[in-house]
C-alpha atoms as an extended CHARMM CRD file, in Angstrom:
* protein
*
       231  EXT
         1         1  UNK       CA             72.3810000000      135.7280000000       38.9950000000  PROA      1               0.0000000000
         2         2  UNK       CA             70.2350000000      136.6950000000       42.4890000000  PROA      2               0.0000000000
         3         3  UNK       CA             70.3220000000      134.4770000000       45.4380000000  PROA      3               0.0000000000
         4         4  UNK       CA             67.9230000000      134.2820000000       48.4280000000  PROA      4               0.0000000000
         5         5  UNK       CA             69.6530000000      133.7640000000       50.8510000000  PROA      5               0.0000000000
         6         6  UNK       CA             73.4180000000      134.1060000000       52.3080000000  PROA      6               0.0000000000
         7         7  UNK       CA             75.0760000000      131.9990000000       55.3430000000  PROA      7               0.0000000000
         8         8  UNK       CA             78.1850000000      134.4760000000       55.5750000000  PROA      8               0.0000000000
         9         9  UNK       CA             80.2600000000      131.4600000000       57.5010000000  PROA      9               0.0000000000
        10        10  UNK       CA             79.9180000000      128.1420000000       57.9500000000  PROA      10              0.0000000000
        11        11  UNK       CA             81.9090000000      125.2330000000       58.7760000000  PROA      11              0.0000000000
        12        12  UNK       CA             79.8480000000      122.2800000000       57.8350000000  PROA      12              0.0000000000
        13        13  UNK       CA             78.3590000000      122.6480000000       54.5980000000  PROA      13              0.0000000000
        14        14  UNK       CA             82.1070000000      122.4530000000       53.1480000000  PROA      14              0.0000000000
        15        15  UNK       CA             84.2100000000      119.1800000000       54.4060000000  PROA      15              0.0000000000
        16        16  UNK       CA             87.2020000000      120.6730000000       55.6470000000  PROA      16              0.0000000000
        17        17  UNK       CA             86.8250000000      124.1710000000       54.4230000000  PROA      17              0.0000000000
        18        18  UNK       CA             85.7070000000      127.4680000000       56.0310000000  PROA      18              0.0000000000
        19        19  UNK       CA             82.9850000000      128.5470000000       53.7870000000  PROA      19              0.0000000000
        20        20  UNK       CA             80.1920000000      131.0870000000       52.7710000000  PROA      20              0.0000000000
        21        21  UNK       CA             76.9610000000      129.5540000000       51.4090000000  PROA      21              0.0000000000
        22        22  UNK       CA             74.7290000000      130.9780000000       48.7420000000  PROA      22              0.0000000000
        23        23  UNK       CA             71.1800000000      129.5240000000       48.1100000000  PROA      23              0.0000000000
        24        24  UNK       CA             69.4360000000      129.8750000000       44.9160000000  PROA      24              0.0000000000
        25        25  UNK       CA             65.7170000000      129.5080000000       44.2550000000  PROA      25              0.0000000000
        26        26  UNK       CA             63.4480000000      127.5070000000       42.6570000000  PROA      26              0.0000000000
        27        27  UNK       CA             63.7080000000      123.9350000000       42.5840000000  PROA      27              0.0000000000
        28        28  UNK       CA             62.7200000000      121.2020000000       39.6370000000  PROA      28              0.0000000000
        29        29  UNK       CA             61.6150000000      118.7530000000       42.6350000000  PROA      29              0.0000000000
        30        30  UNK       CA             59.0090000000      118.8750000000       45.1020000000  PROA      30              0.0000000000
        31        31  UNK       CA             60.2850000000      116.2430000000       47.9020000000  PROA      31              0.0000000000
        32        32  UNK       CA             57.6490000000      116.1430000000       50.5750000000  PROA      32              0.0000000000
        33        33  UNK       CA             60.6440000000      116.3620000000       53.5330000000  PROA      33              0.0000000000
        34        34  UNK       CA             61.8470000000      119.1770000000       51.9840000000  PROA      34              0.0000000000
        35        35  UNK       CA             63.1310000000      121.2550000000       55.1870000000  PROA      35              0.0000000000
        36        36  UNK       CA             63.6330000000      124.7040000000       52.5630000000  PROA      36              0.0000000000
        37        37  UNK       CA             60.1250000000      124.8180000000       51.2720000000  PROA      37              0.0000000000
        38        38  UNK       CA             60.2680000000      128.4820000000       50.7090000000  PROA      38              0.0000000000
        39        39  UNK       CA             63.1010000000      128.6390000000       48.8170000000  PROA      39              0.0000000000
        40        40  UNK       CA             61.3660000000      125.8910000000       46.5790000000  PROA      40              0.0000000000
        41        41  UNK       CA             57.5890000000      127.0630000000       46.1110000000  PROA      41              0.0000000000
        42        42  UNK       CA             58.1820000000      131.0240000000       47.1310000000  PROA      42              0.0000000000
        43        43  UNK       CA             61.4140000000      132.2770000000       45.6770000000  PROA      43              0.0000000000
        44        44  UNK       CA             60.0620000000      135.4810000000       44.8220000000  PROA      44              0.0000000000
        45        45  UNK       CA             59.3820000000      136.4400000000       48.1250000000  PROA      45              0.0000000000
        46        46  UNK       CA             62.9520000000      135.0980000000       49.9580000000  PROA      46              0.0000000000
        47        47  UNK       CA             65.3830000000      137.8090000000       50.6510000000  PROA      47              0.0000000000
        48        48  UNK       CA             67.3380000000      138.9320000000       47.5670000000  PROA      48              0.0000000000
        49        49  UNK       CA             71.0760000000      138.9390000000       47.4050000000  PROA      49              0.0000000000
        50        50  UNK       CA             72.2670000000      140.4680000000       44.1700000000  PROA      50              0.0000000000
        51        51  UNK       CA             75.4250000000      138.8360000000       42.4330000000  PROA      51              0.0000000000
        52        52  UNK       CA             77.6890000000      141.8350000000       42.5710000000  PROA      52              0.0000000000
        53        53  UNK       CA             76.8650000000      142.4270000000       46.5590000000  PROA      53              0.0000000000
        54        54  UNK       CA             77.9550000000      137.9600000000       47.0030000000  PROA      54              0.0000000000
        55        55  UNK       CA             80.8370000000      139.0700000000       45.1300000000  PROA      55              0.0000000000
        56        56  UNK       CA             81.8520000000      141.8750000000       46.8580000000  PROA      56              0.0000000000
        57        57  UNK       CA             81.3460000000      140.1530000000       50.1680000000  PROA      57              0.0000000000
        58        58  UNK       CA             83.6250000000      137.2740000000       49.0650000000  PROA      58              0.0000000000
        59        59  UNK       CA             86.3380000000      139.8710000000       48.3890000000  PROA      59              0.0000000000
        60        60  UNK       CA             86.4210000000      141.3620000000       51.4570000000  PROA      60              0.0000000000
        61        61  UNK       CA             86.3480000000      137.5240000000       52.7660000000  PROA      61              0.0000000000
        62        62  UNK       CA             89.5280000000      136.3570000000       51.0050000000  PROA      62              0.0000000000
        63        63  UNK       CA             92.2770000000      135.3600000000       53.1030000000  PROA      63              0.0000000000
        64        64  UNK       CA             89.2990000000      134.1800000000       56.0570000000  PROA      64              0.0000000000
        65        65  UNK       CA             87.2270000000      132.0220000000       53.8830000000  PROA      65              0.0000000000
        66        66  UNK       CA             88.4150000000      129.1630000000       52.0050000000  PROA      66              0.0000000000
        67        67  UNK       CA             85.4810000000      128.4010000000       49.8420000000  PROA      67              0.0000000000
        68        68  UNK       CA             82.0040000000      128.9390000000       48.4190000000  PROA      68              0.0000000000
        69        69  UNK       CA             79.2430000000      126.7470000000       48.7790000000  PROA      69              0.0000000000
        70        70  UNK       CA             76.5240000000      127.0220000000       46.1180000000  PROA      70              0.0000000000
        71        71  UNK       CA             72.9880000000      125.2250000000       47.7320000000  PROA      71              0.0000000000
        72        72  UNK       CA             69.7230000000      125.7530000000       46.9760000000  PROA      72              0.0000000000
        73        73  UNK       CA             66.5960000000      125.1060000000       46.3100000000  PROA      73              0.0000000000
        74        74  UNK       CA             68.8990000000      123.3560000000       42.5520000000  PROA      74              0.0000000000
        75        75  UNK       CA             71.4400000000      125.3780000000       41.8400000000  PROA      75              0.0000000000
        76        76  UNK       CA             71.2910000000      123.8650000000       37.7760000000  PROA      76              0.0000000000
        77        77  UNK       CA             68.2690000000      125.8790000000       37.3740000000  PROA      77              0.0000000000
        78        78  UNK       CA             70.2610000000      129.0580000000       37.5310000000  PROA      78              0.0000000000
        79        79  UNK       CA             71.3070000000      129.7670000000       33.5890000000  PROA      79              0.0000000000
        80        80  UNK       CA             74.4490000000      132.4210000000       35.0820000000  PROA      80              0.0000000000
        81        81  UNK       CA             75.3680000000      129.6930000000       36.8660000000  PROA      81              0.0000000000
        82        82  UNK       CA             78.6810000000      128.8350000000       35.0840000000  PROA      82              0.0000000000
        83        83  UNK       CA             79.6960000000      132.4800000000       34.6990000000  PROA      83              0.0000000000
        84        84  UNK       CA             79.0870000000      132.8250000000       38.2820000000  PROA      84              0.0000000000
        85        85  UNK       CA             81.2750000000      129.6780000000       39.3520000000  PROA      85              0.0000000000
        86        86  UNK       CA             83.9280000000      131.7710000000       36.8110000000  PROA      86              0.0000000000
        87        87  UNK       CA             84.3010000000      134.7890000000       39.0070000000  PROA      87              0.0000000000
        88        88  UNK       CA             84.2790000000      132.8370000000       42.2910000000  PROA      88              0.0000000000
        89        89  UNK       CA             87.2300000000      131.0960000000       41.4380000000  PROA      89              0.0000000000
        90        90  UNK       CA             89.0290000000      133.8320000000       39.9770000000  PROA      90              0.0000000000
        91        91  UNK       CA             89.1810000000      135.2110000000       43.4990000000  PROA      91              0.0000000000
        92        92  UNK       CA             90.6750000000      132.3820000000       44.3130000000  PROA      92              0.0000000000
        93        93  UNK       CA             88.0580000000      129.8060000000       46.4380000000  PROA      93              0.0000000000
        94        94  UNK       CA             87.4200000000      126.4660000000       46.1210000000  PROA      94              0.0000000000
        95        95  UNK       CA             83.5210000000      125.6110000000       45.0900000000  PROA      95              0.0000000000
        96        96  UNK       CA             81.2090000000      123.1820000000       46.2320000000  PROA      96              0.0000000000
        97        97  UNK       CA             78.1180000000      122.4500000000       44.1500000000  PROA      97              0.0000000000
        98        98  UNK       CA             74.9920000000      120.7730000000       46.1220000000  PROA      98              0.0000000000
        99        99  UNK       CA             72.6720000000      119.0520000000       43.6710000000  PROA      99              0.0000000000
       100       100  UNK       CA             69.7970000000      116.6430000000       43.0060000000  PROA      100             0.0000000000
       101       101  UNK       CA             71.4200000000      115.3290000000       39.8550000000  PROA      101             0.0000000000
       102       102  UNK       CA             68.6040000000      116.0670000000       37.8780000000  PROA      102             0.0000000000
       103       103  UNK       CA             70.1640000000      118.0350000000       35.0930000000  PROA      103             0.0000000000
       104       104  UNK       CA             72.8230000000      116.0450000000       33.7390000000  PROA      104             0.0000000000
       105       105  UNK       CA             73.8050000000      117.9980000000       31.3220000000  PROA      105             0.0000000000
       106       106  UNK       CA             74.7820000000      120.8780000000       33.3190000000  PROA      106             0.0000000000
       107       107  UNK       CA             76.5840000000      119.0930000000       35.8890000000  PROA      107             0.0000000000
       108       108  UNK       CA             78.5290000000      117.2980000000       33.0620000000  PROA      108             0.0000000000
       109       109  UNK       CA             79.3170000000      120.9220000000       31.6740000000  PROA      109             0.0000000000
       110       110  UNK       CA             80.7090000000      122.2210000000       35.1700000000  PROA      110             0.0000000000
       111       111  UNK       CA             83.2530000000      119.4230000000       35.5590000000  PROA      111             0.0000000000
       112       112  UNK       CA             84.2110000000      119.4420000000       31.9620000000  PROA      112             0.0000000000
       113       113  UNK       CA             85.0220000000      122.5620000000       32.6870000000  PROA      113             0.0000000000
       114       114  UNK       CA             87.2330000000      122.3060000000       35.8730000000  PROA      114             0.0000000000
       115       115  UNK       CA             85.0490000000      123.9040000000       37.5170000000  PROA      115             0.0000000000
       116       116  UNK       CA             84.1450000000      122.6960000000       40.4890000000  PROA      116             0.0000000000
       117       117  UNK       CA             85.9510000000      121.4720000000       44.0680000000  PROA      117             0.0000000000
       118       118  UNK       CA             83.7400000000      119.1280000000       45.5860000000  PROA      118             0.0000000000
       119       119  UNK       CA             80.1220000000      117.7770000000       44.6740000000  PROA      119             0.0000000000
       120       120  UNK       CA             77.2590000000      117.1540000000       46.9960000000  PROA      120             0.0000000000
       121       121  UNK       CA             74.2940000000      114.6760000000       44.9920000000  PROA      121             0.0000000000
       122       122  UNK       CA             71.2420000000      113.9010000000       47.2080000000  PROA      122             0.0000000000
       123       123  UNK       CA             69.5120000000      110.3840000000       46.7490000000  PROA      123             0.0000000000
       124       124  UNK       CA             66.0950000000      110.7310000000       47.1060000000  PROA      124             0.0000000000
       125       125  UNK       CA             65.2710000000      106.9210000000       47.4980000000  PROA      125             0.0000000000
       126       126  UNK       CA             65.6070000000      103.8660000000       45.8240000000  PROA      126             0.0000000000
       127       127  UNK       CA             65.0210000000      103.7090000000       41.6330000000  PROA      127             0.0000000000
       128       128  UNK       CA             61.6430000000      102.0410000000       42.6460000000  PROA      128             0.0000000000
       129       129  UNK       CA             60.4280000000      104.4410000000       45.1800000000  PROA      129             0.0000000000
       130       130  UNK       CA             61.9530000000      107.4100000000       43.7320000000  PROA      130             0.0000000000
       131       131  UNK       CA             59.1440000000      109.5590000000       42.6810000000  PROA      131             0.0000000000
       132       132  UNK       CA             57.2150000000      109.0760000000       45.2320000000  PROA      132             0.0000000000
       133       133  UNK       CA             60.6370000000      110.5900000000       47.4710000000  PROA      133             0.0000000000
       134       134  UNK       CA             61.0500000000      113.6690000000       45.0730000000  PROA      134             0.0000000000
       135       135  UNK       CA             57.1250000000      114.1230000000       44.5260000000  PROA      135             0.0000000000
       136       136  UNK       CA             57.5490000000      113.4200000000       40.9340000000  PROA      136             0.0000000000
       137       137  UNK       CA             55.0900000000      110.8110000000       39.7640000000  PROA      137             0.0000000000
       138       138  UNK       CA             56.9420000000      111.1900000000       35.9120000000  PROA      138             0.0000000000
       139       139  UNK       CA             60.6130000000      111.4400000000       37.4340000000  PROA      139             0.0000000000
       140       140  UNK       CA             63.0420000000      110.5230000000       34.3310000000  PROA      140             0.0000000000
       141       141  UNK       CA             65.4460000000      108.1760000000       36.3440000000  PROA      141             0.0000000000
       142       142  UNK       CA             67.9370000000      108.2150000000       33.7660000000  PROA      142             0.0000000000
       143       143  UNK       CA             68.9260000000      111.8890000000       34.6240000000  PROA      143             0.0000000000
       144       144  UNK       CA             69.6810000000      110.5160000000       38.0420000000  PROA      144             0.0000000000
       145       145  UNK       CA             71.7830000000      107.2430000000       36.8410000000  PROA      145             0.0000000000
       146       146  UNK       CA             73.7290000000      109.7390000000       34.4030000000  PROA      146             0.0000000000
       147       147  UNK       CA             74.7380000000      112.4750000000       37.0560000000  PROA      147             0.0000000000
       148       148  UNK       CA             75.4330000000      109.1170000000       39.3100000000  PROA      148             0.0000000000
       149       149  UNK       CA             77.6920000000      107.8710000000       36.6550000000  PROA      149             0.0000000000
       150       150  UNK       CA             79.7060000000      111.3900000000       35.9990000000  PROA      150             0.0000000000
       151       151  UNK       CA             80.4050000000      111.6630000000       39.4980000000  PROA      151             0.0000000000
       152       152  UNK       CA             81.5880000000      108.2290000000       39.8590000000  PROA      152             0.0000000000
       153       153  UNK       CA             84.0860000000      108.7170000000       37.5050000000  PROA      153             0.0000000000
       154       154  UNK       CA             84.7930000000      112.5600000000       38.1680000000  PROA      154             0.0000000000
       155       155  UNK       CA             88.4160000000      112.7390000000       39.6890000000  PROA      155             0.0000000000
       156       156  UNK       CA             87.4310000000      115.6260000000       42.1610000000  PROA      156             0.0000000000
       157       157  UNK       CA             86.1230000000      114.6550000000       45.4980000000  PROA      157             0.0000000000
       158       158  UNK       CA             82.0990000000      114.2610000000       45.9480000000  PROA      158             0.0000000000
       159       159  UNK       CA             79.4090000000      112.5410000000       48.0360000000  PROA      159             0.0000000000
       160       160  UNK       CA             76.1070000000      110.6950000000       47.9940000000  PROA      160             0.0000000000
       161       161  UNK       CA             73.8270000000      111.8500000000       50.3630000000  PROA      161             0.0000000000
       162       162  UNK       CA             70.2970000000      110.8470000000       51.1550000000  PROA      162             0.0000000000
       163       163  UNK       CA             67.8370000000      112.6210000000       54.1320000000  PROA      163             0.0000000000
       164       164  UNK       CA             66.2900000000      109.0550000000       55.5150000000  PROA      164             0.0000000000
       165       165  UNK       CA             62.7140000000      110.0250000000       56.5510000000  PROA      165             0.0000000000
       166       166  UNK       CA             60.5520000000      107.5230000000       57.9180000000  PROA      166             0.0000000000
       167       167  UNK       CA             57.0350000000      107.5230000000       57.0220000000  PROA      167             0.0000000000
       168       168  UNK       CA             58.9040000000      107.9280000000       52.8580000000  PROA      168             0.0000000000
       169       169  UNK       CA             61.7280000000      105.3990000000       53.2160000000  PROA      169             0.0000000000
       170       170  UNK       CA             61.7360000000      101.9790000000       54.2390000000  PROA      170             0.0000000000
       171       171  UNK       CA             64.4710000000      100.6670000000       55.6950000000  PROA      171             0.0000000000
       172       172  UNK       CA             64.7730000000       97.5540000000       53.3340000000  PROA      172             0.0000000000
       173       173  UNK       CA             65.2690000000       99.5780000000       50.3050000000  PROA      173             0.0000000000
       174       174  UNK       CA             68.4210000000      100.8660000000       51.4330000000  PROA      174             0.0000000000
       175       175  UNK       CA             70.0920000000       97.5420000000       49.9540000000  PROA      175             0.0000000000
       176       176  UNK       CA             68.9770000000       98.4770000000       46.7470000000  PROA      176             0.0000000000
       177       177  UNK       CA             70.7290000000      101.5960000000       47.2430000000  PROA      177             0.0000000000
       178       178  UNK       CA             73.9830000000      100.2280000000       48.4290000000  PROA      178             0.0000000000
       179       179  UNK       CA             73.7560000000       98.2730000000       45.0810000000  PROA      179             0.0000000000
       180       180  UNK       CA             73.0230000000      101.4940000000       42.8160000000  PROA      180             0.0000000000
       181       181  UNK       CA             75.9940000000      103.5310000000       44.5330000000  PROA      181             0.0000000000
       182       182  UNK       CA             78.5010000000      100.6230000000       45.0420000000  PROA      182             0.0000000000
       183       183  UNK       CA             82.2950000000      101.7580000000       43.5680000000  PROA      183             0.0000000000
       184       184  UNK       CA             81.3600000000      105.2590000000       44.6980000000  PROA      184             0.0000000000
       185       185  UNK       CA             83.7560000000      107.3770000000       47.1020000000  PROA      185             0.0000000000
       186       186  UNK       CA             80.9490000000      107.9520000000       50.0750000000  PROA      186             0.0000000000
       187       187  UNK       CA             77.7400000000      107.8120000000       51.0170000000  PROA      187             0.0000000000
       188       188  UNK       CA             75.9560000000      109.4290000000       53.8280000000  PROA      188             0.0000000000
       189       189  UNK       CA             72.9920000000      108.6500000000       55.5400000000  PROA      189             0.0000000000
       190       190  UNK       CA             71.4340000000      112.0180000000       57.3670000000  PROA      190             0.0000000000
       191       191  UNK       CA             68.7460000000      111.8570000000       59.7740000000  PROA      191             0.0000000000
       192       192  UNK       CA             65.4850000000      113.9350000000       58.9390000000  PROA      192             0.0000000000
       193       193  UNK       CA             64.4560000000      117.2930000000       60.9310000000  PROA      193             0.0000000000
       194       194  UNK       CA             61.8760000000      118.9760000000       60.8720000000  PROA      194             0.0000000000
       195       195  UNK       CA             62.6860000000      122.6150000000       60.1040000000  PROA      195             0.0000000000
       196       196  UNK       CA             59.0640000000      123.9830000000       60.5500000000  PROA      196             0.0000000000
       197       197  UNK       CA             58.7130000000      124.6740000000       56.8220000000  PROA      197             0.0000000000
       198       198  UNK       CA             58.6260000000      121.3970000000       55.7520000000  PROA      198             0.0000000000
       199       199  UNK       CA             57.1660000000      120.5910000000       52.4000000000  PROA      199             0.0000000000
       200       200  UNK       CA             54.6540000000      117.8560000000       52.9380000000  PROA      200             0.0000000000
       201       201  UNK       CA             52.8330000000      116.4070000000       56.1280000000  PROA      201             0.0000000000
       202       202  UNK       CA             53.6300000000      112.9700000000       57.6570000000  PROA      202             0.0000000000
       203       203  UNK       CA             57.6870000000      113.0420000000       58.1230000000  PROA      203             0.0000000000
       204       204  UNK       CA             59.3860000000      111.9550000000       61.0090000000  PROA      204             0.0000000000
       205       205  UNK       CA             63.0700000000      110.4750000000       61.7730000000  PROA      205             0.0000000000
       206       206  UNK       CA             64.2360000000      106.7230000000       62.3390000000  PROA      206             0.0000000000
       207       207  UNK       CA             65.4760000000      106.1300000000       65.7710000000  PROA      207             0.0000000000
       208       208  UNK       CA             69.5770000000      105.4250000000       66.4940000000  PROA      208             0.0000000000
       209       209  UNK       CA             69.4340000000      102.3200000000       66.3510000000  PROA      209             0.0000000000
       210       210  UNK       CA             67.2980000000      102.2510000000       62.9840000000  PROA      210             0.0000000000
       211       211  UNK       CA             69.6150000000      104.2010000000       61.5080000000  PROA      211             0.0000000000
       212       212  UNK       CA             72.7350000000      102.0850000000       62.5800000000  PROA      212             0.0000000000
       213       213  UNK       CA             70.3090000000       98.7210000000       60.6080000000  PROA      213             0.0000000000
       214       214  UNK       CA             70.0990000000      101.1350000000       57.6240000000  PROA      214             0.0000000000
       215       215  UNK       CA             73.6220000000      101.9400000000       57.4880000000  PROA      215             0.0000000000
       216       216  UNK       CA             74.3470000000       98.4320000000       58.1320000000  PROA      216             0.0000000000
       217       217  UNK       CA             72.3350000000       97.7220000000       54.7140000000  PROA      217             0.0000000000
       218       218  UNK       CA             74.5240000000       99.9190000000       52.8420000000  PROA      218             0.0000000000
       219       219  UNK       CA             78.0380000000       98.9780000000       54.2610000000  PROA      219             0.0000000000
       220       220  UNK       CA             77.3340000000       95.6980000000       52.6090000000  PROA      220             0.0000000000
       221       221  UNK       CA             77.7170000000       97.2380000000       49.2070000000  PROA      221             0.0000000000
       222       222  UNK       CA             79.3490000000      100.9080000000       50.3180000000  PROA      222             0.0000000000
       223       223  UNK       CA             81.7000000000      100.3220000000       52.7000000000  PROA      223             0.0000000000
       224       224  UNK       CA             82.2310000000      104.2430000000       53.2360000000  PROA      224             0.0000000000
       225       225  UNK       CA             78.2480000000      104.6130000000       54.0320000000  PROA      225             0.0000000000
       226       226  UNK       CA             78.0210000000      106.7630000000       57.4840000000  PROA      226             0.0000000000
       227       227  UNK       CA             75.6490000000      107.9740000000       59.5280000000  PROA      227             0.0000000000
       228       228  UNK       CA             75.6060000000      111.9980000000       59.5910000000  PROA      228             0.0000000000
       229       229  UNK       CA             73.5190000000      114.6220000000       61.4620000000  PROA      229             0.0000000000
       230       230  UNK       CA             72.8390000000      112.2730000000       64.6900000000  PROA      230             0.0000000000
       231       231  UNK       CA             72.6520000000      113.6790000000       68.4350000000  PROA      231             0.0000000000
């Protein structure tokens, strides 16, 4: 299993946790706010990080880091993916999976398994406005609602997140939202930037106080909605 790319230490991409973060490439959406475009549509020509040379890094890193966080582009593409997950643990870190829940079945597999730490599920929008969110005009919503529903019931700790983007969202629908996630552990709202290598054109971020009404929304349903990534 390659990666393409390698954030050697990192405090924020783990809760709590000092952490390395490996992206993968390739990516079964196309969200138009995407802020890793490269990674998504150009895999082949990101920097290449071989699995024994993440491996070796991470055991020179034990005893500094605590965990691994495993981001892409969508990880669930990545068929070494469990095997990979297997010899990160066995050196003894905690792993954190970032996903778009839109391969159920591998997901499922993972925390069968035991093994993962902590899950990370972006949602893209509401069910109504969903493909036009993850640029997929045939999105299969039911892969969503099932990965919803595992981690809901998983026993490990996880998150909802969804990138609010104005110009794709609209601040009404994130009542419908609330509604869809309510009974889940948390829910974070994070404010769009533009990275430069954004995906599509027309993306731009809700003001403070927009984003305090669309939290607002969701507190009526998720009461431990909050606001992330704001100056």
């Amino acid at each position: 299993m390659d990666f393409c790319g390698m954030n050697k230490t990192t405090l924020l991409d783990y809760p709590g946790h000092v952490a390395a973060t490996l992206f993968t490439g390739g990516c079964n959406m196309r969200c138009p706010f995407c802020h890793n475009s490269g990674l998504v549509l150009e895999p082949e020509a990101q920097q290449r990080i071989g699995e024994g040379e993440a491996l070796a890094f991470l055991e020179k890193r034990r005893g500094i880091l605590e965990g691994v966080c495993i981001t892409g582009g969508e990880p669930t593409l990545q068929p070494g993916l469990e095997a990979f997950i297997r010899r990160v643990r066995r050196l003894g870190y905690l792993v954190k999976l970032d996903t778009n829940g839109y391969r159920p079945q591998v997901l499922g597999r993972l925390l069968e398994q035991g093994l993962l730490d902590y899950v990370a599920m972006d949602i893209k929008a509401s069910r109504e406005r969903y493909g036009i969110a993850c640029g997929l005009p045939e999105v299969e919503l039911s892969r969503i609602e099932e990965s919803v529903e595992q981690l809901k019931k998983a026993e490990i700790p996880y998150e909802f997140r969804t990138t609010v983007v104005k110009g794709i969202h609209r601040p009404e629908e994130f009542g419908e939202i609330g509604r869809w996630l309510q009974g889940c552990r948390a829910y974070y709202l994070q404010s769009f930037r533009d990275s430069g290598q954004v995906m599509g054109p027309g993306c731009s971020c809700f003001g403070q106080e927009q984003m305090e009404e669309i939290r607002r929304r969701v507190a009526e349903h998720v009461p431990h909605a909050a606001l992330r990534g704001l100056d």
